[in-house]
Every structure is written in structure tokens, then in C-alpha cells.
DRENPA-3360 file (N, C-alpha, C; in nm, 2 decimals, always signed):
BEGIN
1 = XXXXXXXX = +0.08/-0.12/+0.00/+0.00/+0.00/+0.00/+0.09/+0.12/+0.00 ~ +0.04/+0.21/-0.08/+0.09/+0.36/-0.08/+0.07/+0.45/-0.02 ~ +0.08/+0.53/+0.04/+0.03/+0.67/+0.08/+0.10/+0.78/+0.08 ~ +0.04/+0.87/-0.05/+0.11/+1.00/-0.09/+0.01/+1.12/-0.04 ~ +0.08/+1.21/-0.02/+0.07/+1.38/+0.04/+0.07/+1.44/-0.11 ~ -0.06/+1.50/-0.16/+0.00/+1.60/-0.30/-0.09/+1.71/-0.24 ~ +0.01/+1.83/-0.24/-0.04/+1.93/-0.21/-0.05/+2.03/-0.34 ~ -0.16/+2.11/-0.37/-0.21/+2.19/-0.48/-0.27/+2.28/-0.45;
9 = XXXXXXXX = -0.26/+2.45/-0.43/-0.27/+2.52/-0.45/-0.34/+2.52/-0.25 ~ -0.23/+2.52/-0.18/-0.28/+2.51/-0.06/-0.43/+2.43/+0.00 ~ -0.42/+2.31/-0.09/-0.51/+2.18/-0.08/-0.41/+2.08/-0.04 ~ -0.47/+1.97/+0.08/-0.41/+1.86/+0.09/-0.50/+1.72/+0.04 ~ -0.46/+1.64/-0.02/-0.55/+1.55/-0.03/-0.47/+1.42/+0.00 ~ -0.52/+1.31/+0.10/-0.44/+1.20/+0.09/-0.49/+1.05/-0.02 ~ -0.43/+0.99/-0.06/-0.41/+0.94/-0.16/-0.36/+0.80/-0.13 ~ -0.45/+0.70/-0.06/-0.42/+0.57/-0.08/-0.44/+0.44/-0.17;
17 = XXXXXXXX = -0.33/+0.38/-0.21/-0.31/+0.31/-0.33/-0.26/+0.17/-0.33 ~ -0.35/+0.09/-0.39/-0.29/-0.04/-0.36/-0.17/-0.09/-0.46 ~ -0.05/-0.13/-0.42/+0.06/-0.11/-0.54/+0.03/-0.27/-0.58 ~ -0.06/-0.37/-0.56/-0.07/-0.48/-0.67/-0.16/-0.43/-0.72 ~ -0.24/-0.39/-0.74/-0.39/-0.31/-0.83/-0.31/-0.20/-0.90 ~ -0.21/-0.12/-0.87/-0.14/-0.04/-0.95/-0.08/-0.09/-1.03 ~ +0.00/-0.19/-1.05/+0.12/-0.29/-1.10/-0.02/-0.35/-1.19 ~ -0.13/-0.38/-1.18/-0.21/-0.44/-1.25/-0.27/-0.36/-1.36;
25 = XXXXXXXX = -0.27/-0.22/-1.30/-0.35/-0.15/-1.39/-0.22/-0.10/-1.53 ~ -0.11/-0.06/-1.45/+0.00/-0.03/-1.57/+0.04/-0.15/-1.66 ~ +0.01/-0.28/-1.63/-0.01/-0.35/-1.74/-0.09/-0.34/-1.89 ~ -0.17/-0.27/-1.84/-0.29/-0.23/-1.95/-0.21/-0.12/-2.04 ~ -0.13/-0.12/-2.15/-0.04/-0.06/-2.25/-0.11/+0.08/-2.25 ~ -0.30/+0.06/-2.28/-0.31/+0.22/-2.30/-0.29/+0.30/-2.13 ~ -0.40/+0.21/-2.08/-0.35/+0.24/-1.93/-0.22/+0.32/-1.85 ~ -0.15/+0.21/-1.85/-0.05/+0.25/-1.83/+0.08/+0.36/-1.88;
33 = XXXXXXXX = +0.02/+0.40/-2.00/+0.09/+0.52/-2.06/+0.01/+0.60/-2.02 ~ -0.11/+0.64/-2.00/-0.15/+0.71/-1.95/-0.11/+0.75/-1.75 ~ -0.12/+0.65/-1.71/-0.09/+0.69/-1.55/+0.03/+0.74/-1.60 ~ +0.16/+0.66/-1.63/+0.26/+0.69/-1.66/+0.35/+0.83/-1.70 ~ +0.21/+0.89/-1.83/+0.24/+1.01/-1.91/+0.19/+1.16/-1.74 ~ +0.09/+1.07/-1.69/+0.02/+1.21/-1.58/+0.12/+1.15/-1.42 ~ +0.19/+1.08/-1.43/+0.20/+1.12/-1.25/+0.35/+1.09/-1.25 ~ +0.42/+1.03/-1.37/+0.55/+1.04/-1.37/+0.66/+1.19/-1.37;
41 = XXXXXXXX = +0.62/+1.28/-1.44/+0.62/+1.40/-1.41/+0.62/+1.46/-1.29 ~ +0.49/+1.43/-1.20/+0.48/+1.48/-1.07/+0.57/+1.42/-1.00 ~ +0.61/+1.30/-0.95/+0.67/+1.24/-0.93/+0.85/+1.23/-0.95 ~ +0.89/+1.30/-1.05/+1.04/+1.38/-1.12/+1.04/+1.44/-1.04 ~ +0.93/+1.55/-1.00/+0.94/+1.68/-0.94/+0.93/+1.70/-0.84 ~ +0.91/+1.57/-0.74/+0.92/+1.60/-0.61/+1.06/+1.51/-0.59 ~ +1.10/+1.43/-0.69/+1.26/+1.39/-0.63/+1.37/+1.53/-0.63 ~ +1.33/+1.58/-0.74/+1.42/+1.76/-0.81/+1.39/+1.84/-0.66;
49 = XXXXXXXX = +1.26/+1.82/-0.62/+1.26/+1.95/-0.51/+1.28/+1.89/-0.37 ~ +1.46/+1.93/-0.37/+1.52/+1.93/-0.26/+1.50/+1.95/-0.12 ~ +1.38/+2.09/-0.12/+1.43/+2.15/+0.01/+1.31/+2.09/+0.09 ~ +1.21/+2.01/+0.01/+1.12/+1.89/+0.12/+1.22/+1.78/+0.18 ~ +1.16/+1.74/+0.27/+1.22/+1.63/+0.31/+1.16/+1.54/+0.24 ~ +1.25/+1.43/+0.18/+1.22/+1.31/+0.10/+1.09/+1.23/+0.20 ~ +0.96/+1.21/+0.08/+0.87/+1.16/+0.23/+0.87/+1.01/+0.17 ~ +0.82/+0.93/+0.26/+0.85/+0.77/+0.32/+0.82/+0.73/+0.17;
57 = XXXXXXXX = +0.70/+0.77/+0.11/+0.60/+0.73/+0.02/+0.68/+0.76/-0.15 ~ +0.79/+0.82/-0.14/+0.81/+0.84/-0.26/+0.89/+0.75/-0.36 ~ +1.00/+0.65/-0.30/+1.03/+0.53/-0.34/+0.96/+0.43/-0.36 ~ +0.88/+0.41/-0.31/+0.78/+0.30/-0.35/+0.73/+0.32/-0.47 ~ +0.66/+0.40/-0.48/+0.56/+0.46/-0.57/+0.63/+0.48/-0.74 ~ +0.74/+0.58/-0.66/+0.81/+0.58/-0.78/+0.87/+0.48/-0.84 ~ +0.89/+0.35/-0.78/+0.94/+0.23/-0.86/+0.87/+0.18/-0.94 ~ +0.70/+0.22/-0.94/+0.61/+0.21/-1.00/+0.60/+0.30/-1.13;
65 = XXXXXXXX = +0.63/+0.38/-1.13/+0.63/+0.48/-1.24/+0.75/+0.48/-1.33 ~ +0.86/+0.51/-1.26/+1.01/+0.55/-1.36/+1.08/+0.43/-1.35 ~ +1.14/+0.36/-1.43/+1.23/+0.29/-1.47/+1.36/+0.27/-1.39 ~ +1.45/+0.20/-1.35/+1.53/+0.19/-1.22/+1.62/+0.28/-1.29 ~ +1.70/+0.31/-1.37/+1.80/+0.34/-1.41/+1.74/+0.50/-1.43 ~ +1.66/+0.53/-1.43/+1.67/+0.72/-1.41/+1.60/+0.73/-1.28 ~ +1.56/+0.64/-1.22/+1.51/+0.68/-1.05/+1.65/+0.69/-0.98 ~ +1.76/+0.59/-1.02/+1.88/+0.60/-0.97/+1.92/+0.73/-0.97;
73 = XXXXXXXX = +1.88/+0.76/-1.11/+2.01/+0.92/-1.11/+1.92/+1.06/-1.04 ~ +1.79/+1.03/-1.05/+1.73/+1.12/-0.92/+1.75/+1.12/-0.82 ~ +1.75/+1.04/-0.79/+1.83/+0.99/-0.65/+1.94/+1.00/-0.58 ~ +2.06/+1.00/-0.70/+2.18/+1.03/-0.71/+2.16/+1.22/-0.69 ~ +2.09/+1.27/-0.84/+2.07/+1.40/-0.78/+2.03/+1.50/-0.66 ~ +1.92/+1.42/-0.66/+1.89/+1.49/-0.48/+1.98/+1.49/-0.41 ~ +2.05/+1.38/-0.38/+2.16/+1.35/-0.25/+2.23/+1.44/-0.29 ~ +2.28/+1.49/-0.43/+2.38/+1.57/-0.39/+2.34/+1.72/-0.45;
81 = XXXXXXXX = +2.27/+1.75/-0.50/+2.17/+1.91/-0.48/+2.16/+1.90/-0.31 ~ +2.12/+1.82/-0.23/+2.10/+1.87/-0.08/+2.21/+1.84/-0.01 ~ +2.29/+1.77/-0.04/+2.47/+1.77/-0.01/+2.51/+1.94/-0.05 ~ +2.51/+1.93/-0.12/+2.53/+2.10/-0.19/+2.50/+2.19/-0.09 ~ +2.35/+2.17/-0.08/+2.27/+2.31/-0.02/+2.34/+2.29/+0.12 ~ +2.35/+2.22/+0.21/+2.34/+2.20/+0.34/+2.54/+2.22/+0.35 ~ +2.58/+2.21/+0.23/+2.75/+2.29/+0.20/+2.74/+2.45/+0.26 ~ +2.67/+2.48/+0.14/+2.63/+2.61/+0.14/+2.57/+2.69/+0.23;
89 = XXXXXXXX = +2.51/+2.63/+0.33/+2.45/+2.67/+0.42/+2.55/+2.68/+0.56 ~ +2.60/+2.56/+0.59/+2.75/+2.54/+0.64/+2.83/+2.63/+0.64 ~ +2.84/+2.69/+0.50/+2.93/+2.79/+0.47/+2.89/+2.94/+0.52 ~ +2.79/+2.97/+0.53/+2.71/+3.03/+0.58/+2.69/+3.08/+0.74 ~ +2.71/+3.00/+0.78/+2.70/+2.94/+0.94/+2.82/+3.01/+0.98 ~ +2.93/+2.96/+0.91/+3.09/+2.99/+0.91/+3.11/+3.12/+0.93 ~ +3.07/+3.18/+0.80/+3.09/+3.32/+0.79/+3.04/+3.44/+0.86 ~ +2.89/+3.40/+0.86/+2.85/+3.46/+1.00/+2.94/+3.48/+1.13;
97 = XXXXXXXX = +2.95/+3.33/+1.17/+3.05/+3.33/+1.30/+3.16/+3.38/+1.35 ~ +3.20/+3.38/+1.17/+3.36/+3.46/+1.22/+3.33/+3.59/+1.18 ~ +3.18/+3.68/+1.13/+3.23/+3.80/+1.12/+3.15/+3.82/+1.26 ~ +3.08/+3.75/+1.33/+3.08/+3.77/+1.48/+3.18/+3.81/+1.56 ~ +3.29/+3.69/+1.55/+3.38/+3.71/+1.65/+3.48/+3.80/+1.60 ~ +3.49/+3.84/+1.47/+3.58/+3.95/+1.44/+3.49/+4.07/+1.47 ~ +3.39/+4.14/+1.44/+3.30/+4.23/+1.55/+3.31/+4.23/+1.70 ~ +3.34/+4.12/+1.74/+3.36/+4.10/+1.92/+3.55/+4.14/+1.92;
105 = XXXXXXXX = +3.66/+4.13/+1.83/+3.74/+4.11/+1.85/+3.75/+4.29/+1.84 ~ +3.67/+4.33/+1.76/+3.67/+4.50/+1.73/+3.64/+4.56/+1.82 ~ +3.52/+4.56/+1.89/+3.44/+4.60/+2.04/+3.58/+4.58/+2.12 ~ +3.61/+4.51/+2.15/+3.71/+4.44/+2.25/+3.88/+4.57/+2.26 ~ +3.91/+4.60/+2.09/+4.02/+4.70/+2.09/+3.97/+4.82/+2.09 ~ +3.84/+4.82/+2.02/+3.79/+4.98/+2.05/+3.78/+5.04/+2.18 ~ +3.74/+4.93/+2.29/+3.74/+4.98/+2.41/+3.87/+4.98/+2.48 ~ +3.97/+4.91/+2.45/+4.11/+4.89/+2.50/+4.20/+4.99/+2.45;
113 = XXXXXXXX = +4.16/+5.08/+2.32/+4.22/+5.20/+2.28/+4.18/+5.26/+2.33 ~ +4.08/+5.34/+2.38/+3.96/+5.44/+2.49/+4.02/+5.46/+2.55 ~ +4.03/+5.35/+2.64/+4.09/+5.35/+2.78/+4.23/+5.42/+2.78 ~ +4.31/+5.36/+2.65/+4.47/+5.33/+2.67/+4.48/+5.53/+2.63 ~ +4.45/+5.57/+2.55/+4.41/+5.72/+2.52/+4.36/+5.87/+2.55 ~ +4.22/+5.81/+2.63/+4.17/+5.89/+2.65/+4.20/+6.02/+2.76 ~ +4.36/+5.93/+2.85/+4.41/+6.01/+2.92/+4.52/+6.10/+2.86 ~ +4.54/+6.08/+2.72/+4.67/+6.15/+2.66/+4.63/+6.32/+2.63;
121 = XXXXXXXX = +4.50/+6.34/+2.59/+4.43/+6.46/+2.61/+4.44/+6.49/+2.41 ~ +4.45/+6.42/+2.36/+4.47/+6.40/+2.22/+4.32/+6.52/+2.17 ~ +4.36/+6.59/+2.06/+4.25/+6.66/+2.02/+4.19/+6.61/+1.89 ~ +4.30/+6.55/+1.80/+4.26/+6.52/+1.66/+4.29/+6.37/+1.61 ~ +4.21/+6.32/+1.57/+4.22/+6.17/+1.53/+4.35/+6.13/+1.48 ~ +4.46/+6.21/+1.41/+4.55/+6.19/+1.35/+4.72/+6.16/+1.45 ~ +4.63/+6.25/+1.61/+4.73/+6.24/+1.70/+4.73/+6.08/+1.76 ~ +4.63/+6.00/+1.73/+4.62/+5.92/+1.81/+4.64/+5.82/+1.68;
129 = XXXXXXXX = +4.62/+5.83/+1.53/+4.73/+5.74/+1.45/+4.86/+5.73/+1.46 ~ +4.94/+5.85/+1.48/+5.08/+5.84/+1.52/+5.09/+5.82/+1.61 ~ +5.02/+5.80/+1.77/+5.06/+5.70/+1.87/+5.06/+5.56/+1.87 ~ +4.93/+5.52/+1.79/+4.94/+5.41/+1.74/+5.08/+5.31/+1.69 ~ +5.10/+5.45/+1.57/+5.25/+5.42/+1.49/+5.38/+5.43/+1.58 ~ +5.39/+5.52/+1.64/+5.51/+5.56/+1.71/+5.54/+5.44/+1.83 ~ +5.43/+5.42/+1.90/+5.44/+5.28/+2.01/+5.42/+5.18/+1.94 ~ +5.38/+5.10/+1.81/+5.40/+5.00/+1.76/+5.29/+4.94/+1.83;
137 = XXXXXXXX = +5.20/+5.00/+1.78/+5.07/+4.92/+1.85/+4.95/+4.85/+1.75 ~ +5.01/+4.85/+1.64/+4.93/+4.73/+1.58/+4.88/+4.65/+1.55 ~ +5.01/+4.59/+1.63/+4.93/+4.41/+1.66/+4.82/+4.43/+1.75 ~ +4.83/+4.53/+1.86/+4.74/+4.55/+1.98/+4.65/+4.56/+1.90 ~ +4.59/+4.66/+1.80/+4.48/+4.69/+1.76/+4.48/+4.69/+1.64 ~ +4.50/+4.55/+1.54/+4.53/+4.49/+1.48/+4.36/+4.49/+1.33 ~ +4.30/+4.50/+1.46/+4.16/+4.46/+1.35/+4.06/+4.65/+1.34 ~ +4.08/+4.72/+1.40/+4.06/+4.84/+1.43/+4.15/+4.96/+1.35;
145 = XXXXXXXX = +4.27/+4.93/+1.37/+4.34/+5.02/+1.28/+4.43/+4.95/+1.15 ~ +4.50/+5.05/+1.10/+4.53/+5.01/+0.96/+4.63/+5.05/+0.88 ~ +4.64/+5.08/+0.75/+4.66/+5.16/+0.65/+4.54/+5.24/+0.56 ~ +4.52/+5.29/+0.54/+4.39/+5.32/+0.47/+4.46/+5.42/+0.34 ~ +4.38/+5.41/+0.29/+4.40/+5.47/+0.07/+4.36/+5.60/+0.12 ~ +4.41/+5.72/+0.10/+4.32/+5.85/+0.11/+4.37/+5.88/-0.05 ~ +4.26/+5.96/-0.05/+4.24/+6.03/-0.19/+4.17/+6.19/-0.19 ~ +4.25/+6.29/-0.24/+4.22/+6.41/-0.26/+4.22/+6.46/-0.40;
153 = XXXXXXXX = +4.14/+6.51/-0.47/+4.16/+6.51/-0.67/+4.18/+6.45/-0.70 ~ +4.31/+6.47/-0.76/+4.45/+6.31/-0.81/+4.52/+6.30/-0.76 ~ +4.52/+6.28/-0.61/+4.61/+6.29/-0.57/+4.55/+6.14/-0.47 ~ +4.69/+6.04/-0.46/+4.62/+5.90/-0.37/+4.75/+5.86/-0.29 ~ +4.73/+5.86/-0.14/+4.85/+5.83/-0.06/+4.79/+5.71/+0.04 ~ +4.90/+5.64/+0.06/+4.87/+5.57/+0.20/+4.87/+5.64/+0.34 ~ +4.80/+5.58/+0.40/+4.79/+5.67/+0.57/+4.80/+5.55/+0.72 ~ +4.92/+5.56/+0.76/+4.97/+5.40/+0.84/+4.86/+5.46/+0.94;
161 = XXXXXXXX = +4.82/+5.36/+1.04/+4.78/+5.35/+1.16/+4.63/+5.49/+1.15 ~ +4.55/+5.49/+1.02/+4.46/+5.53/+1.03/+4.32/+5.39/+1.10 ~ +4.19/+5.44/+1.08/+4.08/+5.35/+1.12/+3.99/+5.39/+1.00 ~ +3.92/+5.30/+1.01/+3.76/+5.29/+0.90/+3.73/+5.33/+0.92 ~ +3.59/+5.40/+0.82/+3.52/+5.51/+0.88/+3.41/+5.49/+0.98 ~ +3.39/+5.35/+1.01/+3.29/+5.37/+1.10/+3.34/+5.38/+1.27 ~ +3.49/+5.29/+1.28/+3.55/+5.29/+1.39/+3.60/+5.44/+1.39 ~ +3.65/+5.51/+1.32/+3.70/+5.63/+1.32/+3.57/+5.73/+1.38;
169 = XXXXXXXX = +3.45/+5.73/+1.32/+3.37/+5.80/+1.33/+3.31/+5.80/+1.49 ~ +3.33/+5.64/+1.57/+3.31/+5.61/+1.67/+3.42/+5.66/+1.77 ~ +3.51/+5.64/+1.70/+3.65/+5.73/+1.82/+3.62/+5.85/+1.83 ~ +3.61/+5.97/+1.69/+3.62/+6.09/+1.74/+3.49/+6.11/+1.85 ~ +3.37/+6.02/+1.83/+3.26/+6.07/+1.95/+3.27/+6.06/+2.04 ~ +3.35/+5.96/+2.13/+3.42/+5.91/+2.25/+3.49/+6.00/+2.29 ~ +3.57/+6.00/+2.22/+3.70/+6.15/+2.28/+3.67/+6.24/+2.21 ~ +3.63/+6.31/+2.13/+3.57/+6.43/+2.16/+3.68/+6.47/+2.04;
177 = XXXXXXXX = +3.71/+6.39/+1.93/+3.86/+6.42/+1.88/+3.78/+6.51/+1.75 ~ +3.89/+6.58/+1.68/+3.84/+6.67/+1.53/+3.92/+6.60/+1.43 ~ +3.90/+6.64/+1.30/+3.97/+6.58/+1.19/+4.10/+6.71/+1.12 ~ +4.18/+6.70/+1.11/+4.25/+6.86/+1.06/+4.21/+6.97/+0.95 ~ +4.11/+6.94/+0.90/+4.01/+7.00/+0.83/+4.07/+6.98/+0.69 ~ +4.08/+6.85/+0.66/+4.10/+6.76/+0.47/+4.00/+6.76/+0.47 ~ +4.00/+6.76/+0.29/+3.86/+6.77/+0.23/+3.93/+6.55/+0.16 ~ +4.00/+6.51/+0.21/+4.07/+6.43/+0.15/+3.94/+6.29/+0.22;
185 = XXXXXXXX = +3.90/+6.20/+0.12/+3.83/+6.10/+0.17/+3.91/+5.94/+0.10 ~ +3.85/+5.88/+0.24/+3.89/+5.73/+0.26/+3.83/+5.62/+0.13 ~ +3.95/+5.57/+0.07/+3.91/+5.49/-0.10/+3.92/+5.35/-0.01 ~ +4.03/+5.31/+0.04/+4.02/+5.16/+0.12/+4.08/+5.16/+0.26 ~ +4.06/+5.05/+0.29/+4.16/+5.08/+0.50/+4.16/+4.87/+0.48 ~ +4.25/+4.87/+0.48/+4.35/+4.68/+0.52/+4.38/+4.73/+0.67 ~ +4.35/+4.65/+0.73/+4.36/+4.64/+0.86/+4.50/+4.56/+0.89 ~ +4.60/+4.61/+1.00/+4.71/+4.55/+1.02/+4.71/+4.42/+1.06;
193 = XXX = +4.60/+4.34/+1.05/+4.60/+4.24/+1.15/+4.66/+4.11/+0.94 ~ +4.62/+4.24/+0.81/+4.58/+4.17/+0.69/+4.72/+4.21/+0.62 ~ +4.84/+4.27/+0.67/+4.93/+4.33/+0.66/+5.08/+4.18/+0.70;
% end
């Protein structure tokens, strides 16, 4: 006995089938081209659509309908379309996590530079890149500060131990720091930790 789930157009209908009365009826040439021509199709299409969970009822049935040798390679395909997806997803998982913990690792030096600075009485963001540079403090704040691309007209220079513009924008509000009044804006920032 069978029992298939076809769902259509947010209709459920269940569908019980006796597979010697089935096996009897696909004997019948016109018969059986016919079941064949209407539910073999449906049937393709729920091996192709991966992101169901394979239900109990679909091998049976389908041994009934398709031929062993292209049920095999549906079968072969799903496993690996949902090998794939569940890659991909994995991969996903990953990436998230580690731009997690590289945001936790930023929080972590943004507050560790605050602290380490905020007693120096520093007025302009650029005084606290050359501290950075002059103490060799990179590795310390490794994922926070940098080199960054500045660019004015035509004109394109490196800038050691600058910050991004969102950690930078976050420093000067903390300390209270100014910029030396460039009209010069930030094209890239590599972080020394990528150095």
C-alpha cells in the first residue's frame, strides 16, 4: 500500500493506493501510458525539489512509475543538490560566526584604545594614529586600525595606523577628537592584522 501527500494550490489530499492493483492496472499498454504520461512527471518533481524532506512514500511509488535506471540518477541528484545546499549553508553558518567574532574582537580593541588614550588629552584623530604608529601598536589593535588609501583630486596616498570610517567616526565621538580639516576621503583601510 501507498500513501502519498499532494499538495495543490494550498489543498491537501491523501491518496491511498494499492501497489498490486497499481502494478495491474500499468499492465494495460493504453492504461499504463497514461498513468505513466500524468504522474511520472509529478513524481520527477518531487525527487528535483530538494528543500522537502524526502517523504517515506516516494520510493515505493516511484518504482512504480520510472524505470530503475533514471530513479537511480534522481536519487543520485537529490543527494547531492541537498549535499550541496546543506554545504552552502554550512558555509554560511561559518561566515557569519567569524564575522561575529571579528566584531567581538573590534568592540574588545575599540574599548582597549579608549581607555589606553583617552588620558593623553589627544585633540585630533590623526594624533592618536601616530601614537598608534610611534608605540607600535598594531598588533594590539590589529583589526581596528590600519593603512587606509586616502584620496584628494589626483592625488592617492597611504595613511599607516589610520581607522575605518565607522571605527574612526566612533573614536572621534568618545574623545571628543576633530579631523585637521581635509577635504581628502577614505578609497580603502586593510587592517594591520591583513598586513
Amino acid at each position: 500500500m501507498v500513501c502519498a501527500k499532494k499538495t495543490a494550490n494550498d489543498m491537501e489530499a491523501l491518496v491511498i493506493v494499492n501497489t498490486e492493483d497499481l502494478e495491474i492496472l500499468l499492465q494495460n499498454k493504453l492504461v499504463g501510458t497514461l498513468l505513466k504520461n500524468k504522474y511520472g512527471p509529478m513524481l520527477r518533481n518531487a525527487w528535483n525539489n530538494s528543500e522537502l524532506e524526502e517523504p517515506i512514500w516516494l520510493n515505493e511509488i516511484s518504482s512504480i512509475f520510472i524505470e530503475k535506471t533514471e530513479l537511480d540518477e534522481l536519487r543520485n541528484r537529490r543527494f547531492e543538490k541537498v549535499r550541496e545546499e546543506n554545504e552552502i549553508e554550512e558555509d554560511k553558518k561559518r561566515r557569519r560566526e567569524t564575522e561575529r567574532l571579528a566584531s567581538l574582537k573590534e568592540t574588545e580593541e575599540f574599548e582597549s584604545l579608549v581607555e589606553e588614550v583617552k588620558s593623553k588629552g589627544f585633540t585630533t584623530s590623526a594624533k592618536v594614529s601616530h601614537f598608534i604608529i610611534r608605540n607600535r601598536l598594531g598588533d594590539k589593535y590589529k583589526h581596528i586600525s590600519g593603512v587606509l588609501t586616502m584620496e584628494n583630486g589626483d592625488s592617492t596616498w597611504h595613511f599607516n595606523g589610520g581607522f575605518p570610517p565607522k571605527i574612526y567616526a566612533q573614536l572621534c565621538s568618545r574623545l571628543n577628537l576633530t579631523d585637521n580639516g581635509s577635504h581628502s576621503r577614505v578609497v580603502d583601510f586593510t587592517p594591520f592584522k591583513d598586513l
